[in-house]
C-alpha positions as CSV (number, residue, x, y, z in Angstrom):
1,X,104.8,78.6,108.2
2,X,101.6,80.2,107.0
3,X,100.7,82.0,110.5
4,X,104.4,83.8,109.9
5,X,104.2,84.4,106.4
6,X,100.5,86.2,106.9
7,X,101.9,88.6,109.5
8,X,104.3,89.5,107.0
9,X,101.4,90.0,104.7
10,X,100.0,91.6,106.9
11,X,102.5,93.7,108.1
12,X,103.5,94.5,104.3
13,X,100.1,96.0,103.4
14,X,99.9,98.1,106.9
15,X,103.2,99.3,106.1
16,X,102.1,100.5,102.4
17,X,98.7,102.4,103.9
18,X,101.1,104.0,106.3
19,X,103.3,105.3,103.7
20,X,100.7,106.4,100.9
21,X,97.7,107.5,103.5
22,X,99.9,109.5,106.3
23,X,97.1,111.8,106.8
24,X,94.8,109.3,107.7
25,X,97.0,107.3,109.6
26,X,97.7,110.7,112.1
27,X,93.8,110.9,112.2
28,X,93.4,108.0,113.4
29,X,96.2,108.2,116.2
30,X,94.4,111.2,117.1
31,X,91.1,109.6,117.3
32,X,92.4,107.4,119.8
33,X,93.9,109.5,121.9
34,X,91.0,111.1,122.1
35,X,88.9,108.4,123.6
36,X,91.7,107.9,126.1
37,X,90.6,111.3,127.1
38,X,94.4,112.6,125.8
39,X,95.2,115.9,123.2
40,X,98.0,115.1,120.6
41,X,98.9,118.1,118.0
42,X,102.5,117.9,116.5
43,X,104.3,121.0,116.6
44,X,105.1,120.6,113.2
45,X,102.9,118.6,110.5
46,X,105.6,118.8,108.0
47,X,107.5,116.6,110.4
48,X,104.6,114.4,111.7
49,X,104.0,113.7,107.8
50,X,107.5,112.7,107.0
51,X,108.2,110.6,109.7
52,X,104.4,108.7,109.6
53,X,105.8,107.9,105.8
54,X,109.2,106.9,107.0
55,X,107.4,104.6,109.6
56,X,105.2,102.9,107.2
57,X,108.5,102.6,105.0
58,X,110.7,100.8,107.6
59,X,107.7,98.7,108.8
60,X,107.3,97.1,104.7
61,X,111.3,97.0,104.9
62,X,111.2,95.5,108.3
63,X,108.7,92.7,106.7
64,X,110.7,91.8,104.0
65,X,113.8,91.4,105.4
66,X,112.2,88.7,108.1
67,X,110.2,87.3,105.0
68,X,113.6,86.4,103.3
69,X,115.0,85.3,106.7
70,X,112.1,83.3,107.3
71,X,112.5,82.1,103.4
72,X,116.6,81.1,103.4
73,X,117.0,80.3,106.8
74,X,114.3,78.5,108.8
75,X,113.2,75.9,105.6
């Protein structure tokens, strides 16, 4: 149970960085793209920005629904 429950953890506090550092999440992806030799530039940052926020949202919702599952259901 504590391997699960610190992915969550994990997963909880990724999600949060996502959603309150969008900027430097993007910088990052683009960092990495460019050491796979590739060129990423969204059309539109107002976009990119949202939907990097609405990622890190779902991610932290996505955590604490299996949390709970994890919680009520597999005691």
């Amino acid at each position: 149970m504590l391997i699960p429950l610190s992915l969550i953890l994990t997963g909880i506090i990724i999600g949060l960085l996502v959603y309150f550092y969008p900027v430097s999440v993007m910088r990052l992806q683009v960092k990495f793209y460019e050491k796979i030799n590739w060129r990423v530039e969204p059309i539109s940052l107002q976009k990119e920005f949202d939907r990097t926020k609405h990622t890190g949202l779902y991610l932290v919702i996505l955590c604490v629904f299996a949390g709970a599952y994890m919680w009520y259901f597999l005691k």
